[in-house]
C-alpha positions as CSV (number, residue, x, y, z in Angstrom):
1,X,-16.6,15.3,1.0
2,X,-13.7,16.9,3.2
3,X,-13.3,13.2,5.0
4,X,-13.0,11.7,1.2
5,X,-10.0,14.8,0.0
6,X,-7.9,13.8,3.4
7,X,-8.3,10.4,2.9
8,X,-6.9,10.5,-0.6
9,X,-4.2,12.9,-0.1
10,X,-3.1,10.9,3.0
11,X,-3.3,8.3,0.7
12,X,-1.1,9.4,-2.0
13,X,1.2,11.2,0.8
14,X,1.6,7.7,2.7
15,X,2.6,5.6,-0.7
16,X,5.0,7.8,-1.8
17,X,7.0,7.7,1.5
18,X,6.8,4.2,2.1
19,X,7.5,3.9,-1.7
20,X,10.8,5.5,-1.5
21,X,11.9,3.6,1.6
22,X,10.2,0.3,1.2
23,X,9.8,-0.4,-3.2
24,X,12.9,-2.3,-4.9
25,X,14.7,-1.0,-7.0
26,X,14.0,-0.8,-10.9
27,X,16.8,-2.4,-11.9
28,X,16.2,-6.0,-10.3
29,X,13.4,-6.0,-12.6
30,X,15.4,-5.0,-15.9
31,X,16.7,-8.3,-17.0
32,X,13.0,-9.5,-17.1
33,X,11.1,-6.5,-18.7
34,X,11.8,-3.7,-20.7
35,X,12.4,0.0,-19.8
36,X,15.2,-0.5,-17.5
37,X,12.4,-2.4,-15.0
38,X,10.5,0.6,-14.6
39,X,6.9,-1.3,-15.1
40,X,7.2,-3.5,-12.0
41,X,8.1,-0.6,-9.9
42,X,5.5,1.2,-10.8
43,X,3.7,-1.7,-9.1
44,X,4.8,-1.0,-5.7
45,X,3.8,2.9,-6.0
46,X,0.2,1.9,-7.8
47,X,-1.5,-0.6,-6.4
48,X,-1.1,1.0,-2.5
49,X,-3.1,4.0,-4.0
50,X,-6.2,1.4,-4.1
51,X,-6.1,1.3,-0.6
52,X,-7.7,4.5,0.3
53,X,-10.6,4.3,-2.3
54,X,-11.5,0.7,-1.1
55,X,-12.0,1.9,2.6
56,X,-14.4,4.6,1.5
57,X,-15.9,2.6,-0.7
58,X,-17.0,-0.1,1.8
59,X,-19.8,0.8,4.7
60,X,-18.4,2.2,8.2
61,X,-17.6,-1.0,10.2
62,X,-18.4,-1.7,13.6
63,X,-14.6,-1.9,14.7
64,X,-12.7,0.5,12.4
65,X,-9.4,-1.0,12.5
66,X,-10.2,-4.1,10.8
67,X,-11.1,-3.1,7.7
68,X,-8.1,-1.1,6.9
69,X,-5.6,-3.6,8.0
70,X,-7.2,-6.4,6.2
71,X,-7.8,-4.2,3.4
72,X,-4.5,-2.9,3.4
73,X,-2.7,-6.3,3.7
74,X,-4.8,-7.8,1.1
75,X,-3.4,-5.4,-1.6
76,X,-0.3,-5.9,-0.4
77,X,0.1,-9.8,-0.5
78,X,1.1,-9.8,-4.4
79,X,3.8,-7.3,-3.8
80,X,5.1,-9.1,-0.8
81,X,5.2,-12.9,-2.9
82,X,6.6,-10.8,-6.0
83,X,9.8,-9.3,-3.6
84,X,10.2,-13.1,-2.8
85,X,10.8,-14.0,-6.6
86,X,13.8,-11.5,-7.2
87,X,16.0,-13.0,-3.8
88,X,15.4,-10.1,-2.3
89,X,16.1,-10.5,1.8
90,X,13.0,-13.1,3.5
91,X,12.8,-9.9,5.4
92,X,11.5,-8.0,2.7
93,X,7.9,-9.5,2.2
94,X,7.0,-8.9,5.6
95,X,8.4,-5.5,5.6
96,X,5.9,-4.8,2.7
97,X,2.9,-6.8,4.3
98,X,3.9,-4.3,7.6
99,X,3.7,-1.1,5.4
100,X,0.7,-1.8,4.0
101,X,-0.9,-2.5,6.9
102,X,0.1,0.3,8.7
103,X,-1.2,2.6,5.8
104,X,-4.8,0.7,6.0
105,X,-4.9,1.6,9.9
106,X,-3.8,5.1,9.7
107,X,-6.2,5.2,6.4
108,X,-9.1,3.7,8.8
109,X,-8.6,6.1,11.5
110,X,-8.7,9.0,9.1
111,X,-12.0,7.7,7.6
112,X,-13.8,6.0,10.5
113,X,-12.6,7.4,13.8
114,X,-11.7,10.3,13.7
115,X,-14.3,13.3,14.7
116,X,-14.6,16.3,12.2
């Protein structure tokens, strides 16, 4: 149970600072959608959070990196190709693809490798 708390809160703690550094801004969004292109943001701040759930939700693997990267990637992929339809940077979408990655692996350490 305390393994499943630190996982979430490192969860939550990791996609808020790589939000604020990482997410475009709202207002790219607001010619599309409504609400000043809040919506779409939110996007980049929600779907990270399913990151941490999916790794606890899946059986300890045998090498516990690869889960959380492909995991963390995979969630990440629809942000990435959405930066790429606002003429954001190319740099962008990989930037994203990195992030989430790197929250998967720290995620996957947390959950699988790390000794209580």
């Amino acid at each position: 149970m305390r393994r499943t708390w630190i996982v979430l809160i490192t969860n939550l703690t990791l996609t808020v600072f790589l939000d604020g550094f990482f997410a475009p801004a709202a207002h790219r969004y607001a010619g599309i959608f409504r609400f000043g292109g809040q919506p779409p943001a939110a996007t980049f701040l929600i779907l990270p959070l399913y990151i941490g759930p999916a790794l606890l939700w899946i059986r300890p693997p045998v090498r516990w990196y690869l889960p959380g990267v492909i995991i963390g990637v995979l969630l990440t992929i629809p942000l990435a190709l959405w930066t790429l339809l606002e003429n954001y940077p190319l740099s962008k979408a990989p930037i994203i693809l990195a992030s989430g990655a790197l929250q998967g692996l720290v995620l996957s350490w947390i959950a699988y490798r790390r000794t209580w």
